[in-house]
C-alpha positions in Angstrom: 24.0 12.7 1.9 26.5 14.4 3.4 29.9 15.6 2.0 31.7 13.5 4.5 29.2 10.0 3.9 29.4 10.9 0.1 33.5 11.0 0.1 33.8 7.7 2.4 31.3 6.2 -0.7 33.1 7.5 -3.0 36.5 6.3 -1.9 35.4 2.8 -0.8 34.0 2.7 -4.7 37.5 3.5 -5.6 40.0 1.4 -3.0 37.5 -1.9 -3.5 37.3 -1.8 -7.0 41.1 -0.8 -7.3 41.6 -4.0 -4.6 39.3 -6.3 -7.3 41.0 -5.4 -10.3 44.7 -5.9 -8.8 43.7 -9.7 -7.8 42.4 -10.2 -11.1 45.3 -9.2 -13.0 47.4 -10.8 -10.1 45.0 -14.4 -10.7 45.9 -14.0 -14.4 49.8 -13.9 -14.0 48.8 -16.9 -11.4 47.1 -18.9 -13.9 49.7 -18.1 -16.7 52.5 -19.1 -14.3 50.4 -22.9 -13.6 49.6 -21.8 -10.4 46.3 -22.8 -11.2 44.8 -22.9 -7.2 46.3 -19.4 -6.5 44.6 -18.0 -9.4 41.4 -19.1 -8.5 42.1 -18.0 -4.8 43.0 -14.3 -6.7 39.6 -14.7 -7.9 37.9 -15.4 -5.0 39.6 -12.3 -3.2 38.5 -10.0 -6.0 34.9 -11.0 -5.5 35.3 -10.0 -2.3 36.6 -6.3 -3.1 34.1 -6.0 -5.6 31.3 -6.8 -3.4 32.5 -4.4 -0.6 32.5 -1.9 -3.8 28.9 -3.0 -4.5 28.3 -2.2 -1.1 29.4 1.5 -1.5 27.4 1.9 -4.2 24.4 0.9 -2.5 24.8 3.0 0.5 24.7 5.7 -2.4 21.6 4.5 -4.4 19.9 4.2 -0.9 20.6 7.8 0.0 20.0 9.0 -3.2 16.4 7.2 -3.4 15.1 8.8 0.4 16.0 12.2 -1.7 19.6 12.7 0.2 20.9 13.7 -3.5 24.1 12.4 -4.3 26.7 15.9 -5.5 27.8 14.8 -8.9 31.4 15.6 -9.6 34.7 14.4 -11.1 35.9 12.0 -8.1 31.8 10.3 -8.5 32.0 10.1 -11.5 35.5 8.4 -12.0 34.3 6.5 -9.0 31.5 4.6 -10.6 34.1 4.3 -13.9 36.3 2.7 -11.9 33.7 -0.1 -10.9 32.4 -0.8 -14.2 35.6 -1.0 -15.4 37.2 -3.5 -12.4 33.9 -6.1 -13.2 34.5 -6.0 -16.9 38.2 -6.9 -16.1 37.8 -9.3 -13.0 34.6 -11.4 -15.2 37.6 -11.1 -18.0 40.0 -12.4 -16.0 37.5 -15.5 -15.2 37.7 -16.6 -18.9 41.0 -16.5 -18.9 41.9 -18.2 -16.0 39.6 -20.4 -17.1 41.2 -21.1 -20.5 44.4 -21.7 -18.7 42.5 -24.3 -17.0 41.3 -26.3 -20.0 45.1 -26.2 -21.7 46.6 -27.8 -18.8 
């Protein structure tokens, strides 16, 4: 993988998953707020981002497994933090909204 394929990876990790976790905090406030339909909308959007991120990732596991090896350094690894940590929060955020759902 090139320098240049692995950066555009490694930023699209980063933006999408950024993009995932700011409509699931955004689906929370929603749902605390009663807007019940937006929230679930918020959630919908984030699935998206996160997908596009997924997509990233697999562009780099493909690479990476025809033996194009993948540089490891700070911005990867923060990169693949950064998803983990936007799907813990965004299936979070489901529950939540969710709970919001059943009090009203």
């Amino acid at each position: 993988m090139t320098n240049q394929e692995q950066l555009e990876a490694v930023m699209g990790l980063i933006i999408h998953s950024g993009n995932a976790k700011s409509e699931a905090v955004e689906a929370i406030e929603a749902a605390k707020n009663g807007d019940l339909e937006n929230a679930m909308n918020k959630l919908d959007v984030a699935g998206e981002a996160l997908l596009q991120a997924h997509h990233s990732q697999t562009e780099m596991l493909t690479k990476e497994a025809q033996g194009q090896r993948t540089e490891m350094n700070l911005l990867t690894v923060h990169s693949q933090d950064h998803l983990m940590t936007s799907i813990a929060f965004t299936d979070m955020a489901k529950e939540i909204v969710d709970l919001y759902k059943r009090i009203s």
